[in-house]
N, C-alpha and C positions, 0 to 999 in steps of 0.2 A: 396466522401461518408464518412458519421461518421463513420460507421461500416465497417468490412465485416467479412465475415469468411473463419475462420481459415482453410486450406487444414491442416488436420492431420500430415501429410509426411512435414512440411515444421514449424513444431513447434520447433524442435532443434532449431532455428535460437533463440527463445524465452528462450531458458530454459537450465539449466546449464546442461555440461556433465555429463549422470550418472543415469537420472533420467525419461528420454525419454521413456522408456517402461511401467512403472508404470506409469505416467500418461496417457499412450493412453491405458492403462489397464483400469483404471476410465469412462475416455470418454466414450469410446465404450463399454462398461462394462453397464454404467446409461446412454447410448447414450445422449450424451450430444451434444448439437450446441453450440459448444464456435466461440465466433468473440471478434474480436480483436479492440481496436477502438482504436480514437485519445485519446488526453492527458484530461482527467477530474480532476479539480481541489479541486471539494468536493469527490469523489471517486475515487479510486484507481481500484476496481471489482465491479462485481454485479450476484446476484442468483435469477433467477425465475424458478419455480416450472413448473413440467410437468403439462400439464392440455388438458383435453380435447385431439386435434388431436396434439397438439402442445409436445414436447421432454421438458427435461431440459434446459434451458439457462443460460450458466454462458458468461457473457464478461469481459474482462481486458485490461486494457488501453498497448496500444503499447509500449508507451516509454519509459519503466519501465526497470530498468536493468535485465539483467536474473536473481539475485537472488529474486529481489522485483517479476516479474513475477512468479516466482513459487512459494512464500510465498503465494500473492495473489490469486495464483488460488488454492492453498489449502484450504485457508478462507475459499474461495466460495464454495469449493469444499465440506467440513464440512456443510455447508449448506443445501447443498443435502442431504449428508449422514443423519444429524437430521429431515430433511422434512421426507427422506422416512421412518426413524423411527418414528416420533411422530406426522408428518402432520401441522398444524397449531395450538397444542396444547401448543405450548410452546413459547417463549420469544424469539425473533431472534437472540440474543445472553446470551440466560442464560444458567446454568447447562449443557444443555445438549449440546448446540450449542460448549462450551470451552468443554467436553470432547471427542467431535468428532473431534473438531480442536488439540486438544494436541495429541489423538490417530494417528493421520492422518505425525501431524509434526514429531509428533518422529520417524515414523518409515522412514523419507527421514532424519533425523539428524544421524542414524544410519548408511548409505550411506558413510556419511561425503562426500559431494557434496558443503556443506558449507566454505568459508573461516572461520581461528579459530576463528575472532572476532565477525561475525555474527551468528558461530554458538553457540558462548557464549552467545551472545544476546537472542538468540531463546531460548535456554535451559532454561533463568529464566522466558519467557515468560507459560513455560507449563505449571506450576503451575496455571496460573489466567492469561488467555488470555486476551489482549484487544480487544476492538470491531470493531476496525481499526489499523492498523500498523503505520496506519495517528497518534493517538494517543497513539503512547508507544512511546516519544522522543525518550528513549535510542537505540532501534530500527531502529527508523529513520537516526540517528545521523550516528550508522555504516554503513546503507546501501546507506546512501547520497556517501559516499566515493567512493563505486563503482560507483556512473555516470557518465557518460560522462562530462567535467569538460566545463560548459560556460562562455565565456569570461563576468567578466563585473556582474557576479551572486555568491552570497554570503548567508550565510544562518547568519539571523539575530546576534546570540551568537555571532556571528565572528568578526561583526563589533564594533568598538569602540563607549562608548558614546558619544553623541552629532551629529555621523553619520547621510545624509541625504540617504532614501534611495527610490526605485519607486517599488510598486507589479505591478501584471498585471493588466490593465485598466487606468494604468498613475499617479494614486494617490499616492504624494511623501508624507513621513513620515520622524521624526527626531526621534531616537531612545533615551531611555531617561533609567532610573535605571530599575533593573531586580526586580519584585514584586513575592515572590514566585516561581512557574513556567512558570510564563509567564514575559513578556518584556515589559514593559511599553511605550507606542511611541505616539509620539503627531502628528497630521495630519494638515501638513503646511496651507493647506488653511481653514481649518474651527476650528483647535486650538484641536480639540476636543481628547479623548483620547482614546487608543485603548491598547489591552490585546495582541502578538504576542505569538504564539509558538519560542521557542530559536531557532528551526529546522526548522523555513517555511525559504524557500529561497525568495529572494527579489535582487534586481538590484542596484547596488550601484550607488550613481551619484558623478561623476567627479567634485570637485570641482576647 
């Protein structure tokens, strides 16, 4: 199964020391059905609106470290908090959406549940959220550290030029100069050229 959901009682497994109560405060609070899925590689979380007989749904990808999981589910969880204030009146992430998310962040960076370098990273985020965590490198970059480390996986910046390297689906790439923020890489079998986040992870091949 893609999904399932979450037993309440068994989210600690998910989420740093510290912070267990105040999220089941939320949940149960906006009665929320959170489920937990596999690994999504354009998404990190996701928010649907109550509607009709149906609750809140927020989901979040499983394999996510405990701190990327409770970022995540604050995002989503901002989400809510702006639906129930303004409904569908507003931008999914404008104004209103970055100040429910900054209101929401700081009051768990207060905690200090954070290690100090992602909770450095956080703090400059409050100012002007991003609209995914996918999307604020510097963010990425610190919370990469906490994964679980796989053999054989490397996050593009890492690798030297002229590196051959493989994403998921088999397509190998050669990694070529850094153009602004993104990685310039040419894709061995069709020449053609592609834009890399510094921070996607990618498989390095053994030459």
């Amino acid at each position: 199964m893609p999904k399932q959901e979450a037993p309440l009682h068994q989210l600690q497994s998910y989420l740093p020391e510290g912070c267990l109560e105040d999220v089941l405060y939320y949940l149960q609070h906006y009665k929320v059905q959170l489920t937990i899925t596999r690994e999504r590689k354009s998404v990190l979380g996701d928010y649907r609106n109550s509607h009709l007989d149906k609750n809140h749904r927020i989901s979040v990808n499983g394999n996510l470290n405990k701190y990327s999981f409770l970022i995540t589910l604050l995002h989503e969880l901002a989400h809510l908090f702006t639906y129930e204030r303004f409904g569908h009146r507003v931008q999914a992430h404008g104004a209103e959406w970055k100040n429910e998310y900054s209101k929401v962040l700081a009051q768990f960076l207060l905690k200090k549940i954070f290690p100090a370098d992602i909770q450095k990273a956080l703090m400059k985020t409050l100012q002007n959220p991003a609209a995914s965590s996918c999307a604020d490198d510097s963010l990425l970059r610190v919370l990469h550290k906490y994964d679980p480390q796989k053999e054989g996986m490397s996050l593009v910046e890492a690798l030297p030029t002229g590196t051959l390297f493989k994403i998921k689906g088999g397509r190998i790439f050669k990694k070529e100069e850094k153009i602004r923020k993104r990685i310039r890489c040419i894709e061995v079998k069709t020449g053609k050229v592609y834009l890399f986040s510094p921070v996607y992870e990618v498989m390095l091949i053994a030459e």
